[in-house]
C-alpha positions, 0 to 999 in steps of 0.5 A: 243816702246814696244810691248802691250802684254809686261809685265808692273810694277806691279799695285800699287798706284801712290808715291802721294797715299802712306800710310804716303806721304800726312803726308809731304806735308810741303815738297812739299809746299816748293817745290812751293815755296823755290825750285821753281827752280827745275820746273822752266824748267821742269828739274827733279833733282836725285842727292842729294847724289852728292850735295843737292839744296840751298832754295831761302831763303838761297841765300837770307840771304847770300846776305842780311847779305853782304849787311848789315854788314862789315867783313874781315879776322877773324885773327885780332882784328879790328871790321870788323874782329871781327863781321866775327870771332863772326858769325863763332863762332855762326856757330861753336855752331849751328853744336854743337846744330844740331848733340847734341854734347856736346861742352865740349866733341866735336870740329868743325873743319871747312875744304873746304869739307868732303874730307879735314876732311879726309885729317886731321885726316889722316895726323896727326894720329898716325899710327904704327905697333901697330895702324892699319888702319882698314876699310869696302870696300865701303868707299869713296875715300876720307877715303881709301886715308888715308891708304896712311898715314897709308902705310907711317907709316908702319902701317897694313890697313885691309879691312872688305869686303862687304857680299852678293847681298844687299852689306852688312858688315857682323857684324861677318867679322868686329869682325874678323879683329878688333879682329885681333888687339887684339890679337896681330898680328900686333905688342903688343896687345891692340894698338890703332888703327883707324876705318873708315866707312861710316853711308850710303855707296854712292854706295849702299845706305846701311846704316851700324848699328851706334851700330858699333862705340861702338864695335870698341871701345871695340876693342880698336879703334877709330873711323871715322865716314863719315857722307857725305851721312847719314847726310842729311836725318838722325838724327845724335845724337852725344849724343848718338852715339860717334866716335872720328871723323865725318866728313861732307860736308854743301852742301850735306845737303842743297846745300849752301855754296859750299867748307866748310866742318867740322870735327866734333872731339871729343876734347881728340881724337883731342888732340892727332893728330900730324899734320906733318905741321903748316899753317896761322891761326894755330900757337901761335908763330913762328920763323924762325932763331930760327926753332920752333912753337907753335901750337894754343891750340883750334880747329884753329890749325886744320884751315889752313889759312884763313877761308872761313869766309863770307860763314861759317855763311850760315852753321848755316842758313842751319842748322836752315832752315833744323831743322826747316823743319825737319830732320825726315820729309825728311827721312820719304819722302825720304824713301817713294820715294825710296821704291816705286822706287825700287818695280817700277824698279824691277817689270819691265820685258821685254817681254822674262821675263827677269829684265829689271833692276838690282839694287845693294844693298837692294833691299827694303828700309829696312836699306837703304838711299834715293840712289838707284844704278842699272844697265839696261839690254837688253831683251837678259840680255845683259848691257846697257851701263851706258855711253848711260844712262847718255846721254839719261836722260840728254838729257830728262832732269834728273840729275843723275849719272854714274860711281862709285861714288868714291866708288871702293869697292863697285863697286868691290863687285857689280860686282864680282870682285874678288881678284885674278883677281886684280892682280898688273902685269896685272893692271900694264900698266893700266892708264884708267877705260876703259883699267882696265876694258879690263884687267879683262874683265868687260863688265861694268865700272858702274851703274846708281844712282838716289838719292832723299832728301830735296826736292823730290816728288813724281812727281820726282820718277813718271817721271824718272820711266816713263823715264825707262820704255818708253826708255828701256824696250824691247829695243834691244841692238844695235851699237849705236853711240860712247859713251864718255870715262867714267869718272874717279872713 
């Protein structure tokens, strides 16, 4: 334990006494009752960015609405198939409805996940010398694994880097690569290119301006929007703001259904995607002697196979029962918990002065989501491995996460890693984390993330702050016992 003449956090008031907090008591009515779950052992859950929790009244109407109907594969034209075609159209209207998107102007492509929509719009755009791949360093791997498309095309892929302590893009060095297009140096001036940022960077919890979409536009780009980690406590007005796609991912928003996601495209943006391949479920027609197809004409040519037809319907109840909460009430909870968190952890100090915690990205809720990513330190400055954080709070019972968070870039920039040191002879034999970062001697491979949303209170934040301070601070670094390999970024 501490010493008691060790410096503490900084007095303040308990999350429960912020300003505005009594303000979204409907969440912790929900808590006790529709969440219950979460308290049931004691368990205190911080990973919404990786996955939200579903309502009992969600699993409910699942069963409910299985119980009470009959549906089979919508590719057909009997009544079984037509009352399950008739609930995933309804779905289709209700995610229109939820972001304000015009149906004469965007489509609902339903995919397994976030990560399928990218593989979509990947495969099929038309990448060229004169259509680049342009996008910021803290994208999620599923939106840098289109460069892979865009390499094949022989198409330029330029990242925009990440500026400063707070993990921000600077708007200037976003101008300067999109520029780049205009002007010609990557084949005839004015070719269309594809843009790819995310609304919430899953590292960082920087939320980069959605004014950025139009800029791109005026450069002469699309856009793909990754709406992943924006989407579940943020208002996404797609009547407002409009990239050619989003791409989402239902679990994150409210924890029920797991595998359904949805490119949501704007229907001229769609029209000009040429997917190198045709499915189940895609085709008008096909034949094989005479080796040719046509596509179908709608959304469903982007629907390979069967769709996941007796879970799409819970989209539309997710999205009624989130509406219904209300997407402004949890963003003004979550952003209270995460600012009280962050003025907690980086007050704290061990008895030689030093921080006890080291947050990436803002360090104020300014401009930021309800994910805060941070490491911890030993009074010496020394890292405390993220390997013994994640097993010390599981075994007190948090669900957090360590690693990268499939976000390379931003860790790259989080910890000042730089180009030079990333070079392909040395990184060459590399088939681990672990050996990458002997390669450039890196006394890290990760951070710690906790993340709120729907359901969070501020009992949540109070617990895992005690967590910190009980167990790290004036903690000496010593020979533990052997930590795991770290998990895969």
């Amino acid at each position: 334990m501490p010493p008691e003449s060790a410096p503490r956090a900084a007095a303040g008031p308990s999350a429960a006494a912020l300003p505005g907090y009594a303000g979204t008591a409907r969440i912790d009515e929900l808590r006790a009752t529709e969440y219950r779950h979460l308290d049931r052992l004691g368990h205190v859950y911080l990973d919404y960015a990786g996955a939200g929790v579903a309502a009992q009244a969600q699993v409910r109407a699942h069963h409910d609405r299985l119980l009470a109907g009959l549906y089979s594969n919508p590719h057909s034209e009997n009544p079984t198939s037509e009352a399950a075609g008739s609930l995933v159209e309804s779905a289709r209207r209700a995610v229109l409805d939820f972001f304000r998107a015009d149906p004469a102007e965007y489509a609902v492509v339903f995919t397994p996940n976030a990560s399928g929509a990218c593989r979509l719009v990947g495969e099929a755009y038309d990448f060229a010398r004169a259509a680049p791949f342009v996008l910021t360093w803290d994208n999620h791997n599923s939106v840098n694994g289109i460069r892979e498309y865009a390499r094949a095309a022989d198409a330029p892929t330029r990242y925009v880097p990440l500026a400063g302590p707070e993990l921000r893009v600077a708007e200037t060095d976003l101008v300067d690569v999109l520029d780049a297009n205009r002007g010609g140096r990557w084949g005839r001036s004015g070719g269309r290119g594809l843009f790819a940022y995310p609304a919430q960077s899953n590292f960082s919890g920087v939320q980069h301006p959605l004014s950025w979409v139009e800029l791109a536009h005026r450069h002469g780009y699309d856009v793909l929007l990754d709406a992943a980690a924006y989407a579940p406590t943020n208002r996404l007005d797609l009547g407002v703001v409009q990239p050619e796609f989003v791409c989402l991912s239902w679990y994150k928003l409210f924890g029920y259904p797991t595998g359904v996601g949805a490119l949501l495209a704007r229907r001229d943006a769609l029209a000009r995607l040429r997917r190198p391949w045709f499915a189940g479920g895609t085709i008008r027609a096909v034949s094989v002697q005479g080796d040719w197809h046509r596509s179908m004409d709608d959304e469903s040519a982007f629907e390979d196979g069967t769709l996941n037809f007796l879970s799409i319907p819970d989209v539309e109840f997710g999205l009624r029962w989130l509406d219904a909460i209300g997407v402004d009430l949890v963003h003004t909870r979550v952003g209270l918990l995460t600012g009280w968190l962050l003025d907690r952890l980086t007050a704290l100090r061990h008895h030689t002065g030093r921080p006890l915690v080291q947050v990436y990205g803002p360090a104020s809720g300014e401009g930021r989501g309800g994910t805060v990513t941070f490491n911890l330190r030993h009074p010496d400055g020394s890292l405390v491995d993220e390997r013994l954080v994640a097993r010390e709070a599981a075994a007190a019972g948090f669900s957090l996460r360590t690693g990268c968070f499939c976000n390379p870039g931003a860790g790259e920039g989080a910890f000042g890693i730089s180009r030079g040191s990333l070079r392909r002879r040395l990184l060459a034999r590399v088939d681990t984390i672990d050996q990458y970062l002997g390669a450039l001697r890196l006394p890290t491979g990760g951070a710690v993330r906790v993340s709120f949303g729907l359901a969070s209170n501020a009992t949540d934040a109070e617990r895992f702050l005690a967590f910190v301070e009980a167990t790290y601070l004036d903690r000496v670094a010593s020979s533990a016992s052997p930590l795991p390999p770290r998990l895969r970024c």
